[in-house]
PyMOL Python script that loads the backbone (N, CA, C, O; Angstrom):
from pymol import cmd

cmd.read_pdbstr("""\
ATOM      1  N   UNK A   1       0.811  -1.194   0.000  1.00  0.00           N
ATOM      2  CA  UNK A   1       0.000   0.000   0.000  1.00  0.00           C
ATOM      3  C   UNK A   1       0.847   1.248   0.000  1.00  0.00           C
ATOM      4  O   UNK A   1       0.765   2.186  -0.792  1.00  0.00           O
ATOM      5  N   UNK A   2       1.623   1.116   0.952  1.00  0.00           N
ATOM      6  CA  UNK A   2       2.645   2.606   1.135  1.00  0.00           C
ATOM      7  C   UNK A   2       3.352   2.392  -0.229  1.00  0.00           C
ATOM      8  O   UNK A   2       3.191   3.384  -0.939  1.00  0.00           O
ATOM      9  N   UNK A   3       4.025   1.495  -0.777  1.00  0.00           N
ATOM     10  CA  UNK A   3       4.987   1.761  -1.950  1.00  0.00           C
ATOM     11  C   UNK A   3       4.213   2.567  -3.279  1.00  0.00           C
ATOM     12  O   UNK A   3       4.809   3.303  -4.066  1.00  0.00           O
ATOM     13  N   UNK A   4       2.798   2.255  -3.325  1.00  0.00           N
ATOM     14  CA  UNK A   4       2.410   3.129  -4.287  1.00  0.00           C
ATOM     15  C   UNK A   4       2.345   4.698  -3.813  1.00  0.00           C
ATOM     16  O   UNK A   4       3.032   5.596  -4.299  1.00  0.00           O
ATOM     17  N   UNK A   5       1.311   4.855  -2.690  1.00  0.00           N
ATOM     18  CA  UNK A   5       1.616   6.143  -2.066  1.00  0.00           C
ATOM     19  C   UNK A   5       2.911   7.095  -2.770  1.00  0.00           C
ATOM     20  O   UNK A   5       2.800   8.123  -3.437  1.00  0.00           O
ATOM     21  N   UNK A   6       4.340   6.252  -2.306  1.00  0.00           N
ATOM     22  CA  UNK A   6       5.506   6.834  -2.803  1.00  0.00           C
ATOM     23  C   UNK A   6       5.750   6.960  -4.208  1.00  0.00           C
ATOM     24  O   UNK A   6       6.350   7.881  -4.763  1.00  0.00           O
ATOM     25  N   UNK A   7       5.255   5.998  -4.707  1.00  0.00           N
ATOM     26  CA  UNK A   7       5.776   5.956  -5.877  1.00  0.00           C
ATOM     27  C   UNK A   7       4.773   7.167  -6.691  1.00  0.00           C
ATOM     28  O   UNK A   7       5.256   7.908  -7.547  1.00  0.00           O
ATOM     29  N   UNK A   8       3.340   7.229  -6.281  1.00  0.00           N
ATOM     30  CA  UNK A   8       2.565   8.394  -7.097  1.00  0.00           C
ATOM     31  C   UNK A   8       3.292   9.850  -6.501  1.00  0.00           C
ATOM     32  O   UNK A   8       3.141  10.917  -7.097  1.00  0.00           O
ATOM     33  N   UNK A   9       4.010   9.737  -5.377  1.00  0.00           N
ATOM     34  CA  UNK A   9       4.190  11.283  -4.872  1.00  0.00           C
ATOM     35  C   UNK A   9       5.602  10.987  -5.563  1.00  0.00           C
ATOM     36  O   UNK A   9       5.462  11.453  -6.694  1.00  0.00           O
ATOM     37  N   UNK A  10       6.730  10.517  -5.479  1.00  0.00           N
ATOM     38  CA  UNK A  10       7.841  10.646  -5.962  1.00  0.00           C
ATOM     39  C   UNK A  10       7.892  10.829  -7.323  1.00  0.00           C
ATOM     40  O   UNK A  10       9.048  11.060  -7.677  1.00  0.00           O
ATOM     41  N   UNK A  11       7.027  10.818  -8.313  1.00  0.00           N
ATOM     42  CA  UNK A  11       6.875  10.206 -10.032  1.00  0.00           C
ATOM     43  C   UNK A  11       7.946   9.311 -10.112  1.00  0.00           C
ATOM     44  O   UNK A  11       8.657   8.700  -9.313  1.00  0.00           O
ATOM     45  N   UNK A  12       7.818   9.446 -11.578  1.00  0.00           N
ATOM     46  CA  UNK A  12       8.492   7.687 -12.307  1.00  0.00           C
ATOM     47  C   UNK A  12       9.802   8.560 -13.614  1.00  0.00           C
ATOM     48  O   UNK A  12      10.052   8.547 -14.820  1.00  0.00           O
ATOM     49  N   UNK A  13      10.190   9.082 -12.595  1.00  0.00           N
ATOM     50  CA  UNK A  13      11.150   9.841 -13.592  1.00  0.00           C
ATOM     51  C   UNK A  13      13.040   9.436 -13.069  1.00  0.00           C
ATOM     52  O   UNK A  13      13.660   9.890 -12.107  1.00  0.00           O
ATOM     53  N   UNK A  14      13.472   8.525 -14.053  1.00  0.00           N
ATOM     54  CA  UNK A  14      14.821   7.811 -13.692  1.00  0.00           C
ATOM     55  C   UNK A  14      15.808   8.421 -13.799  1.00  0.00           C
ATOM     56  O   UNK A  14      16.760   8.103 -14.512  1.00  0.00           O
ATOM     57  N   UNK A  15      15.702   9.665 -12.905  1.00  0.00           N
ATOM     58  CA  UNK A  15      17.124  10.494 -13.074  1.00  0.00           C
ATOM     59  C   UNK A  15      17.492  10.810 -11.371  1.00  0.00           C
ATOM     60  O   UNK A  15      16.707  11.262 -10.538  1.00  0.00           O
ATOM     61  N   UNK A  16      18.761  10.464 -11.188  1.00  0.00           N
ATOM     62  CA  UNK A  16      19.094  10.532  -9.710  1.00  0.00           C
ATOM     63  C   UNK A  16      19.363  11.828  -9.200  1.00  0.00           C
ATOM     64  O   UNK A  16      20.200  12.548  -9.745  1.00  0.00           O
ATOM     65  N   UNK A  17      18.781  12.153  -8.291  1.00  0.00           N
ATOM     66  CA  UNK A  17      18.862  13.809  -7.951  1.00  0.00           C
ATOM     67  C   UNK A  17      18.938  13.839  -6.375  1.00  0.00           C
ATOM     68  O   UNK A  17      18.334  13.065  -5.632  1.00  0.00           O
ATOM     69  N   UNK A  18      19.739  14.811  -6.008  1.00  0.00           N
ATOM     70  CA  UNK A  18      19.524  15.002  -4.568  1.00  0.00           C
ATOM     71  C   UNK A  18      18.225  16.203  -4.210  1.00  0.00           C
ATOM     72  O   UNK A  18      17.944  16.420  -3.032  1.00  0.00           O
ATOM     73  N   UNK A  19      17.674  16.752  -5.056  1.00  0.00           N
ATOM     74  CA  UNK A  19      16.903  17.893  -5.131  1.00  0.00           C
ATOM     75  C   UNK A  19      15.475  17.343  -4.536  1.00  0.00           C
ATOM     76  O   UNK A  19      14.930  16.798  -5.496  1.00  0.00           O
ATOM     77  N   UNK A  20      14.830  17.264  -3.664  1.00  0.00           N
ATOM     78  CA  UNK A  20      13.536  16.703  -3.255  1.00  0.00           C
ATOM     79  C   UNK A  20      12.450  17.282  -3.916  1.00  0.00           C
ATOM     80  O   UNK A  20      11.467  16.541  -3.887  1.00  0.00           O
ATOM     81  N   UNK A  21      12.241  18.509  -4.596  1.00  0.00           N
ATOM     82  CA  UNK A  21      11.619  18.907  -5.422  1.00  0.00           C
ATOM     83  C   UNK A  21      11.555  18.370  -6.814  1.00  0.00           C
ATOM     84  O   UNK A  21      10.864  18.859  -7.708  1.00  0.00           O
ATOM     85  N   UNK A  22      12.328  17.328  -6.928  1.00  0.00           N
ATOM     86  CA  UNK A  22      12.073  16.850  -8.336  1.00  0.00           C
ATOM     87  C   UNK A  22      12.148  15.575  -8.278  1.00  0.00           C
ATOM     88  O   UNK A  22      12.837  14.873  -7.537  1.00  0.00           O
ATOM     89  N   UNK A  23      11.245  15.226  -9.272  1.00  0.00           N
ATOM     90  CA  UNK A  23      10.337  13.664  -9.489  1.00  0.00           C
ATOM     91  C   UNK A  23      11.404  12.427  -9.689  1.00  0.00           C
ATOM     92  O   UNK A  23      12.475  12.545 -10.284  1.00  0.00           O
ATOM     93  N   UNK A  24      10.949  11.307  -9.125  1.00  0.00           N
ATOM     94  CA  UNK A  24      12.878  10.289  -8.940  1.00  0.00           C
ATOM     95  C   UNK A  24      11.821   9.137  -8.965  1.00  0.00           C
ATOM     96  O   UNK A  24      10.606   9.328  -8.912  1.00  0.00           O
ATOM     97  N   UNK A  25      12.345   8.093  -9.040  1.00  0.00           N
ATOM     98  CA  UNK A  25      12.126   6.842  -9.366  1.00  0.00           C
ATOM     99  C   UNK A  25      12.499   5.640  -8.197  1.00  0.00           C
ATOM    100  O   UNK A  25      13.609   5.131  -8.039  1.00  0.00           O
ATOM    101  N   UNK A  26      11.472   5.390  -7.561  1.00  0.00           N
ATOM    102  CA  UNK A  26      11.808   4.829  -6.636  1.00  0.00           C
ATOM    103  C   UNK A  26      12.189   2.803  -6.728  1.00  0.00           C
ATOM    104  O   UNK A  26      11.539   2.042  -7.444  1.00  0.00           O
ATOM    105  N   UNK A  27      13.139   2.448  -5.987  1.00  0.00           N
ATOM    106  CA  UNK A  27      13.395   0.764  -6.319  1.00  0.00           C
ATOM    107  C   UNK A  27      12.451   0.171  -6.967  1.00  0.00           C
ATOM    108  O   UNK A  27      12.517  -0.150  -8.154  1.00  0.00           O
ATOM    109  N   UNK A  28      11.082  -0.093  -5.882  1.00  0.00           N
ATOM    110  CA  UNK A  28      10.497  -0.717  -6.347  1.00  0.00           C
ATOM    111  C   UNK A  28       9.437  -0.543  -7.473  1.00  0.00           C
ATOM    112  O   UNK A  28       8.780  -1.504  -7.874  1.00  0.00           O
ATOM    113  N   UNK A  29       9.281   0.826  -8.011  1.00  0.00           N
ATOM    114  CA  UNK A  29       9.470   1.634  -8.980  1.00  0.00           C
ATOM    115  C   UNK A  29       9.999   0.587 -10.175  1.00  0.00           C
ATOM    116  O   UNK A  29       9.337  -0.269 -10.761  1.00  0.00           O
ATOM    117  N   UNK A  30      11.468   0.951 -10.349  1.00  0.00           N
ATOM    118  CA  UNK A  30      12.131   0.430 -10.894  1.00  0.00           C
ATOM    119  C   UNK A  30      12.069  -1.180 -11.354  1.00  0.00           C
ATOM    120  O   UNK A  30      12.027  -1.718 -12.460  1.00  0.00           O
ATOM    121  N   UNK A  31      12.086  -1.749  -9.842  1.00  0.00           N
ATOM    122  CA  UNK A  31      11.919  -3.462 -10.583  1.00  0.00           C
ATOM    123  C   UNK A  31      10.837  -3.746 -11.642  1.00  0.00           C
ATOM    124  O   UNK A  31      10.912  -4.412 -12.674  1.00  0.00           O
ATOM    125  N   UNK A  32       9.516  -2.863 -10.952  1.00  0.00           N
ATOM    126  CA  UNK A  32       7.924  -3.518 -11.925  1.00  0.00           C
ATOM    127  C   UNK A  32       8.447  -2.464 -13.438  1.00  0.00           C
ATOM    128  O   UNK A  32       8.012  -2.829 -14.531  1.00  0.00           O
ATOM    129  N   UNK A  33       8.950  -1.774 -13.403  1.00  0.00           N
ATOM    130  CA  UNK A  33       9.413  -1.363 -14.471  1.00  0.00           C
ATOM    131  C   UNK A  33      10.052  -1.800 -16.018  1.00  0.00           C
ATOM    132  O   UNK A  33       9.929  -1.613 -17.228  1.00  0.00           O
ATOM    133  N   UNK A  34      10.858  -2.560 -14.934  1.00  0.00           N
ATOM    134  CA  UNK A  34      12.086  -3.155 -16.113  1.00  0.00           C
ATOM    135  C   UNK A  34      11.651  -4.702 -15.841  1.00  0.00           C
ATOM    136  O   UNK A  34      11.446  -5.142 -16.972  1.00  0.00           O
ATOM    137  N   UNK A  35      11.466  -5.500 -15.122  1.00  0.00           N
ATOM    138  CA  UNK A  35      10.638  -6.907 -14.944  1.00  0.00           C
ATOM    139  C   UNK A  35       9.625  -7.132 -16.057  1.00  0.00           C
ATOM    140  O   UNK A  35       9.948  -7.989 -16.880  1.00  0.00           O
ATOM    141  N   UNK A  36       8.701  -6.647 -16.197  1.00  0.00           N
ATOM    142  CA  UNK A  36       7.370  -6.510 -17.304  1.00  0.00           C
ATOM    143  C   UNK A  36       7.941  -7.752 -17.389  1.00  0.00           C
ATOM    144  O   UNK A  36       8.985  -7.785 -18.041  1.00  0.00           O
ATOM    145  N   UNK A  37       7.426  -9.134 -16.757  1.00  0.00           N
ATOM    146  CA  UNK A  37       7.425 -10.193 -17.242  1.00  0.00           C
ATOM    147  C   UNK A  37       8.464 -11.534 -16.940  1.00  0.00           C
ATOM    148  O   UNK A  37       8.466 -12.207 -15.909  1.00  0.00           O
ATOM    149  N   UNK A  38       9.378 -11.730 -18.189  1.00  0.00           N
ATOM    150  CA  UNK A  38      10.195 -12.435 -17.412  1.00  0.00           C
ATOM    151  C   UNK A  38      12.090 -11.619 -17.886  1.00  0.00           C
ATOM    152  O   UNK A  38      12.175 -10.890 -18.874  1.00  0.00           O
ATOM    153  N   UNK A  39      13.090 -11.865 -17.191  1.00  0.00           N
ATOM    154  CA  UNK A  39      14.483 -10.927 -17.153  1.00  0.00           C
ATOM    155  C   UNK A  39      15.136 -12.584 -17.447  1.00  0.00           C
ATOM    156  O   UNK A  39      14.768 -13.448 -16.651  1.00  0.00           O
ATOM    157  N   UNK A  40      15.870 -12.898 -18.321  1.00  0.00           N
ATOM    158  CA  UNK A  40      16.906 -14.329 -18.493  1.00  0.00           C
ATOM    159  C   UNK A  40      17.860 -14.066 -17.554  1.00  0.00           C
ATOM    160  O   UNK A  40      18.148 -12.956 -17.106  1.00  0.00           O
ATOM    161  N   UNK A  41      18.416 -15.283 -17.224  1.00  0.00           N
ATOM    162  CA  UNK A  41      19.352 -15.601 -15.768  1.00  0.00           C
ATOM    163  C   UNK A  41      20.313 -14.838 -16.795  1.00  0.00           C
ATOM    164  O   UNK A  41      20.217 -14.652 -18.008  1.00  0.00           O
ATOM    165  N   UNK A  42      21.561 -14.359 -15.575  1.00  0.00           N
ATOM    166  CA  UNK A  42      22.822 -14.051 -16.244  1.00  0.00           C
ATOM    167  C   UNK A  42      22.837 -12.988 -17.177  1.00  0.00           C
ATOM    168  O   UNK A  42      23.897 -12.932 -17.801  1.00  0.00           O
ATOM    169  N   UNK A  43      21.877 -12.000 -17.515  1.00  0.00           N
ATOM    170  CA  UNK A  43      21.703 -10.706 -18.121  1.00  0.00           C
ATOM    171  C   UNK A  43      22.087  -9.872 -17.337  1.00  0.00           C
ATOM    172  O   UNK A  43      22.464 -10.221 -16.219  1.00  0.00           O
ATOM    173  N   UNK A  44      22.092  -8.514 -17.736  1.00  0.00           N
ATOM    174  CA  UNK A  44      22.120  -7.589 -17.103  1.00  0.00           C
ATOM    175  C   UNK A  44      20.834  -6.850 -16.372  1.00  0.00           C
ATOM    176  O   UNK A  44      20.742  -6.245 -15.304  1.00  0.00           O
ATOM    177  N   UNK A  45      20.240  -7.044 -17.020  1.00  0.00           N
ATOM    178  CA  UNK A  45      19.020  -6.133 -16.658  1.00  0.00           C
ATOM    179  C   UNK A  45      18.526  -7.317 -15.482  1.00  0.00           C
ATOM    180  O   UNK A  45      17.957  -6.859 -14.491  1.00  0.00           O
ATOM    181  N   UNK A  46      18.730  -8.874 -15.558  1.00  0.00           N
ATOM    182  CA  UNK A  46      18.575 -10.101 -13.852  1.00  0.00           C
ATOM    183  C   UNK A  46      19.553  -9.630 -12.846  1.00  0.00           C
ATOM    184  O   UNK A  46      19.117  -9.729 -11.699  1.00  0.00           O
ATOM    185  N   UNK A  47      20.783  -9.132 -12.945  1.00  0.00           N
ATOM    186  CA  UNK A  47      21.510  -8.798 -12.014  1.00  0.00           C
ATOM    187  C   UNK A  47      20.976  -7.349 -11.693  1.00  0.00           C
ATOM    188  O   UNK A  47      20.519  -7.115 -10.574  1.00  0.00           O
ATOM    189  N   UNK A  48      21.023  -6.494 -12.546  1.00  0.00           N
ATOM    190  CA  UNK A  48      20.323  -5.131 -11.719  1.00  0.00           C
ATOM    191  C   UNK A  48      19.073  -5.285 -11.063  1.00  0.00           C
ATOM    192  O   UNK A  48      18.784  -4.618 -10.070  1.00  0.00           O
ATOM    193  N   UNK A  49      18.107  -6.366 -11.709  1.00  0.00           N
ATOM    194  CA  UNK A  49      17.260  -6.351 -10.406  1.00  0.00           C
ATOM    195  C   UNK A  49      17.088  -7.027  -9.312  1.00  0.00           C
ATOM    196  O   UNK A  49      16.180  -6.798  -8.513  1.00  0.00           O
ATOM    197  N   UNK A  50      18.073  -8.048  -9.168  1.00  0.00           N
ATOM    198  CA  UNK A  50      18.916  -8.642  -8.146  1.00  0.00           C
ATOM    199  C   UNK A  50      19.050  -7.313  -7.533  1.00  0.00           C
ATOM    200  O   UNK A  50      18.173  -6.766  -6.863  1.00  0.00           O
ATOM    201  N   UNK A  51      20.232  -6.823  -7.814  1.00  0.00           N
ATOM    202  CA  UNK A  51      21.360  -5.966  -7.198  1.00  0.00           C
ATOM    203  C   UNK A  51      20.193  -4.724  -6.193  1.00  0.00           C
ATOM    204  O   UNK A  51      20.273  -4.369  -5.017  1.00  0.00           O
ATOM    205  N   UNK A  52      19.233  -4.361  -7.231  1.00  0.00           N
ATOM    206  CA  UNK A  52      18.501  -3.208  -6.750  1.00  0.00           C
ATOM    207  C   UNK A  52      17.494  -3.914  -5.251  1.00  0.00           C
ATOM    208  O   UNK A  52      17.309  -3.311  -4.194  1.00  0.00           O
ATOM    209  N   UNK A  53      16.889  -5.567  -5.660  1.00  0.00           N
ATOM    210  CA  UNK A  53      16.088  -6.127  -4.691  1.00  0.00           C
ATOM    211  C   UNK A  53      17.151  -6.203  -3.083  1.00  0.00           C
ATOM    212  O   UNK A  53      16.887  -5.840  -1.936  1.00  0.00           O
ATOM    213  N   UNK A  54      18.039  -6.660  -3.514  1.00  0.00           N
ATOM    214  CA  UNK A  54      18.875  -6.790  -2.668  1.00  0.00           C
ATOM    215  C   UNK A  54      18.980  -5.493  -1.730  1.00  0.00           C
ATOM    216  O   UNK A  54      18.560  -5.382  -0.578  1.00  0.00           O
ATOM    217  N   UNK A  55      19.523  -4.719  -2.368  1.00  0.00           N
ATOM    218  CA  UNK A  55      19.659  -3.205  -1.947  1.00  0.00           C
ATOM    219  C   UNK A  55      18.352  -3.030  -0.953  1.00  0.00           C
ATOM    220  O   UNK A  55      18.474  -2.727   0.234  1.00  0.00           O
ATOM    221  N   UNK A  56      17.163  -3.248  -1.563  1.00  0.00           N
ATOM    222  CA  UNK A  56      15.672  -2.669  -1.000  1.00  0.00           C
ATOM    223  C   UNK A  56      15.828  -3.769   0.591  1.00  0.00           C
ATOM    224  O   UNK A  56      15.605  -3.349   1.727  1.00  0.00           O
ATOM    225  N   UNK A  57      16.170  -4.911   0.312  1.00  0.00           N
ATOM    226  CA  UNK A  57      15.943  -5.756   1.713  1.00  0.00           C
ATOM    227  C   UNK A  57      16.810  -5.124   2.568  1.00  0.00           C
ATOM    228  O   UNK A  57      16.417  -4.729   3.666  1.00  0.00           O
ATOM    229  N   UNK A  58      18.365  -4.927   2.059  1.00  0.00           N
ATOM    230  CA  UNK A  58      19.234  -4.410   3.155  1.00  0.00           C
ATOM    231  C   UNK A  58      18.516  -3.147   3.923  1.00  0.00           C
ATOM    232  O   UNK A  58      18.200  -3.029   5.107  1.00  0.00           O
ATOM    233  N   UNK A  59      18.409  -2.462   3.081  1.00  0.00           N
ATOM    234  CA  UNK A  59      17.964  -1.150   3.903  1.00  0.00           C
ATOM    235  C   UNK A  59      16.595  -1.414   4.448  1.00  0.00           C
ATOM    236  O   UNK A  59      16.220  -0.502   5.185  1.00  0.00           O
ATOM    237  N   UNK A  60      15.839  -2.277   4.320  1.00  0.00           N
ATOM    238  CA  UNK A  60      14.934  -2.436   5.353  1.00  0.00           C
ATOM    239  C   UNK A  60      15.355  -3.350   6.414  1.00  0.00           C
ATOM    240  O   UNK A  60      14.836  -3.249   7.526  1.00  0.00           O
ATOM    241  N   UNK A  61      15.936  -3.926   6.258  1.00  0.00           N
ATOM    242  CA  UNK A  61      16.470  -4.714   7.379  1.00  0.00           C
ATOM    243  C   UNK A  61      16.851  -4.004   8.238  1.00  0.00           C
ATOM    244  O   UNK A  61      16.340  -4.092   9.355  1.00  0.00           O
ATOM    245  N   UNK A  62      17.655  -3.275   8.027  1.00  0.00           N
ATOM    246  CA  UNK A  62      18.352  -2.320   8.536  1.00  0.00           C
ATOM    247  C   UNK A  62      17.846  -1.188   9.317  1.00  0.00           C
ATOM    248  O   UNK A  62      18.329  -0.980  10.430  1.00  0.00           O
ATOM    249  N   UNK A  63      16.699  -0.252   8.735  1.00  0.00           N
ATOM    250  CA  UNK A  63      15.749   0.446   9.053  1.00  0.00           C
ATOM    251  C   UNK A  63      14.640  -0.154  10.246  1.00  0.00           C
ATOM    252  O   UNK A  63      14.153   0.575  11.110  1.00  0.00           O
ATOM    253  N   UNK A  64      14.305  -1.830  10.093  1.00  0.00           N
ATOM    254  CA  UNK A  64      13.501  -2.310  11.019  1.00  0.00           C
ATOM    255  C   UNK A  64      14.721  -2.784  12.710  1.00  0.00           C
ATOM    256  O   UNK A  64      14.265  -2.927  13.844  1.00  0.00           O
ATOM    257  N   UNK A  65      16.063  -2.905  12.369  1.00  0.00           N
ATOM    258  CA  UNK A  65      16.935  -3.182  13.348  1.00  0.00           C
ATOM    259  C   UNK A  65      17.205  -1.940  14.030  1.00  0.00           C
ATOM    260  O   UNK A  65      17.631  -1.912  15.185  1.00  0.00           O
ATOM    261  N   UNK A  66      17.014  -1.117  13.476  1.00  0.00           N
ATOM    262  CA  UNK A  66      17.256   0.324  14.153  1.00  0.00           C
ATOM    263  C   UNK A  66      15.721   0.200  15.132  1.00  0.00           C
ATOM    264  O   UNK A  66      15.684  -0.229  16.285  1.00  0.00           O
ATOM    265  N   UNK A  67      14.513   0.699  14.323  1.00  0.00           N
ATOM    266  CA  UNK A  67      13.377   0.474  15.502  1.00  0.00           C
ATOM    267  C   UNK A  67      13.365  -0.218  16.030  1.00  0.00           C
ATOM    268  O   UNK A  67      12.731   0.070  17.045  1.00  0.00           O
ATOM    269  N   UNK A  68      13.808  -1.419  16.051  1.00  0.00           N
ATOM    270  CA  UNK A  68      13.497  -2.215  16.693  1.00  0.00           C
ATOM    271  C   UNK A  68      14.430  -1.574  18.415  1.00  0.00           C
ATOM    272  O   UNK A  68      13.898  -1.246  19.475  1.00  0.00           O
ATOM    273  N   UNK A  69      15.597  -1.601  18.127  1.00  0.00           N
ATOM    274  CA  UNK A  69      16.840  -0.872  19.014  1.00  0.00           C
ATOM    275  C   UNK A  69      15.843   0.387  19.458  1.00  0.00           C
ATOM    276  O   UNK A  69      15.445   0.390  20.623  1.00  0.00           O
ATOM    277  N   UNK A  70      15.598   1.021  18.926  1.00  0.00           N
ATOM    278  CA  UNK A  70      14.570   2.619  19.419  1.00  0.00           C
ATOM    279  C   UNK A  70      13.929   2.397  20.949  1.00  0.00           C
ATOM    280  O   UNK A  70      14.186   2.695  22.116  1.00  0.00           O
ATOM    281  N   UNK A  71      12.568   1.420  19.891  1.00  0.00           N
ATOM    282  CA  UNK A  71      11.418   0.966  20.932  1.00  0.00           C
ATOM    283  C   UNK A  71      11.999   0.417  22.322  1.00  0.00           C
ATOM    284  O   UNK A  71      11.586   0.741  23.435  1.00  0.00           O
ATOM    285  N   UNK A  72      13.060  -0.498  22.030  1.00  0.00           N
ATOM    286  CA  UNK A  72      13.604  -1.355  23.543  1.00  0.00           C
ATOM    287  C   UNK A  72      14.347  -0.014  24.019  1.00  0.00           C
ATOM    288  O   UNK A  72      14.524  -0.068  25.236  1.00  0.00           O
ATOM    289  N   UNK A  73      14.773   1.011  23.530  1.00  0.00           N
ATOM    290  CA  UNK A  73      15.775   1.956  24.314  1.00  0.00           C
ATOM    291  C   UNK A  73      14.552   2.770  24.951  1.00  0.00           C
ATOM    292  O   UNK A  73      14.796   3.082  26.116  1.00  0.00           O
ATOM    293  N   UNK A  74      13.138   3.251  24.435  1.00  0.00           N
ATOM    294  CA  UNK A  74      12.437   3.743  25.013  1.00  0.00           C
ATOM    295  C   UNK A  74      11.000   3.341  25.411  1.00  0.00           C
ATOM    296  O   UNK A  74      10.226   4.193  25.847  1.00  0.00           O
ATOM    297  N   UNK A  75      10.548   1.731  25.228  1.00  0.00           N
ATOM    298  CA  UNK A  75       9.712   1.979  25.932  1.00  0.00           C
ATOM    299  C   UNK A  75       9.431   1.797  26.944  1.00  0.00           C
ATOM    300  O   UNK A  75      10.410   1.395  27.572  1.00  0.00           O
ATOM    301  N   UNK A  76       7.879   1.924  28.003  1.00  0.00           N
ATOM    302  CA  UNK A  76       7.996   2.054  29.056  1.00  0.00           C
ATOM    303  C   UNK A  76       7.140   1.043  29.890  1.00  0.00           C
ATOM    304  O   UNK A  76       6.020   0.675  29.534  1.00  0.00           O
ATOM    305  N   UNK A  77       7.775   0.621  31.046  1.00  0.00           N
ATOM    306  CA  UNK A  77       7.041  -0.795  31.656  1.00  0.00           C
ATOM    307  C   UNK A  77       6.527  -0.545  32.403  1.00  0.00           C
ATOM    308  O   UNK A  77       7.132  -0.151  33.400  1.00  0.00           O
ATOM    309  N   UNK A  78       4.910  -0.620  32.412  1.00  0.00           N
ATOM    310  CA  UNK A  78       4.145  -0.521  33.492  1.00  0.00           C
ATOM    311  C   UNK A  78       4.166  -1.858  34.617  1.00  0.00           C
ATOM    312  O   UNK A  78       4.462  -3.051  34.552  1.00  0.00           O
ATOM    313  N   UNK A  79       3.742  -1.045  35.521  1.00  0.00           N
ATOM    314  CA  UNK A  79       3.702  -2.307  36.589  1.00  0.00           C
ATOM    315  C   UNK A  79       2.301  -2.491  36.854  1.00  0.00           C
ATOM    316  O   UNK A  79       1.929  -3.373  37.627  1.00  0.00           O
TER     317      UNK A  79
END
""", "prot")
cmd.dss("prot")
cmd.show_as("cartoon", "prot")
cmd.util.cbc("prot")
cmd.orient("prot")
Protein backbone atom coordinates (compact mmCIF):
# COMPACT_ATOMS: atom_id res chain seq x y z
CA UNK A 1 0.00 0.00 0.00
CA UNK A 2 2.64 2.61 1.13
CA UNK A 3 4.99 1.76 -1.95
CA UNK A 4 2.41 3.13 -4.29
CA UNK A 5 1.62 6.14 -2.07
CA UNK A 6 5.51 6.83 -2.80
CA UNK A 7 5.78 5.96 -5.88
CA UNK A 8 2.57 8.39 -7.10
CA UNK A 9 4.19 11.28 -4.87
CA UNK A 10 7.84 10.65 -5.96
CA UNK A 11 6.87 10.21 -10.03
CA UNK A 12 8.49 7.69 -12.31
CA UNK A 13 11.15 9.84 -13.59
CA UNK A 14 14.82 7.81 -13.69
CA UNK A 15 17.12 10.49 -13.07
CA UNK A 16 19.09 10.53 -9.71
CA UNK A 17 18.86 13.81 -7.95
CA UNK A 18 19.52 15.00 -4.57
CA UNK A 19 16.90 17.89 -5.13
CA UNK A 20 13.54 16.70 -3.25
CA UNK A 21 11.62 18.91 -5.42
CA UNK A 22 12.07 16.85 -8.34
CA UNK A 23 10.34 13.66 -9.49
CA UNK A 24 12.88 10.29 -8.94
CA UNK A 25 12.13 6.84 -9.37
CA UNK A 26 11.81 4.83 -6.64
CA UNK A 27 13.40 0.76 -6.32
CA UNK A 28 10.50 -0.72 -6.35
CA UNK A 29 9.47 1.63 -8.98
CA UNK A 30 12.13 0.43 -10.89
CA UNK A 31 11.92 -3.46 -10.58
CA UNK A 32 7.92 -3.52 -11.92
CA UNK A 33 9.41 -1.36 -14.47
CA UNK A 34 12.09 -3.15 -16.11
CA UNK A 35 10.64 -6.91 -14.94
CA UNK A 36 7.37 -6.51 -17.30
CA UNK A 37 7.42 -10.19 -17.24
CA UNK A 38 10.20 -12.44 -17.41
CA UNK A 39 14.48 -10.93 -17.15
CA UNK A 40 16.91 -14.33 -18.49
CA UNK A 41 19.35 -15.60 -15.77
CA UNK A 42 22.82 -14.05 -16.24
CA UNK A 43 21.70 -10.71 -18.12
CA UNK A 44 22.12 -7.59 -17.10
CA UNK A 45 19.02 -6.13 -16.66
CA UNK A 46 18.58 -10.10 -13.85
CA UNK A 47 21.51 -8.80 -12.01
CA UNK A 48 20.32 -5.13 -11.72
CA UNK A 49 17.26 -6.35 -10.41
CA UNK A 50 18.92 -8.64 -8.15
CA UNK A 51 21.36 -5.97 -7.20
CA UNK A 52 18.50 -3.21 -6.75
CA UNK A 53 16.09 -6.13 -4.69
CA UNK A 54 18.87 -6.79 -2.67
CA UNK A 55 19.66 -3.21 -1.95
CA UNK A 56 15.67 -2.67 -1.00
CA UNK A 57 15.94 -5.76 1.71
CA UNK A 58 19.23 -4.41 3.16
CA UNK A 59 17.96 -1.15 3.90
CA UNK A 60 14.93 -2.44 5.35
CA UNK A 61 16.47 -4.71 7.38
CA UNK A 62 18.35 -2.32 8.54
CA UNK A 63 15.75 0.45 9.05
CA UNK A 64 13.50 -2.31 11.02
CA UNK A 65 16.94 -3.18 13.35
CA UNK A 66 17.26 0.32 14.15
CA UNK A 67 13.38 0.47 15.50
CA UNK A 68 13.50 -2.21 16.69
CA UNK A 69 16.84 -0.87 19.01
CA UNK A 70 14.57 2.62 19.42
CA UNK A 71 11.42 0.97 20.93
CA UNK A 72 13.60 -1.35 23.54
CA UNK A 73 15.77 1.96 24.31
CA UNK A 74 12.44 3.74 25.01
CA UNK A 75 9.71 1.98 25.93
CA UNK A 76 8.00 2.05 29.06
CA UNK A 77 7.04 -0.79 31.66
CA UNK A 78 4.14 -0.52 33.49
CA UNK A 79 3.70 -2.31 36.59
Amino acid sequence: GETMAVTLAAGSNPILTADPTKAIQTMTAFIVSTAKGDAASGTIKYQSLFAVGATLFVFTLVMNLLAQRLVKKFRQVYA
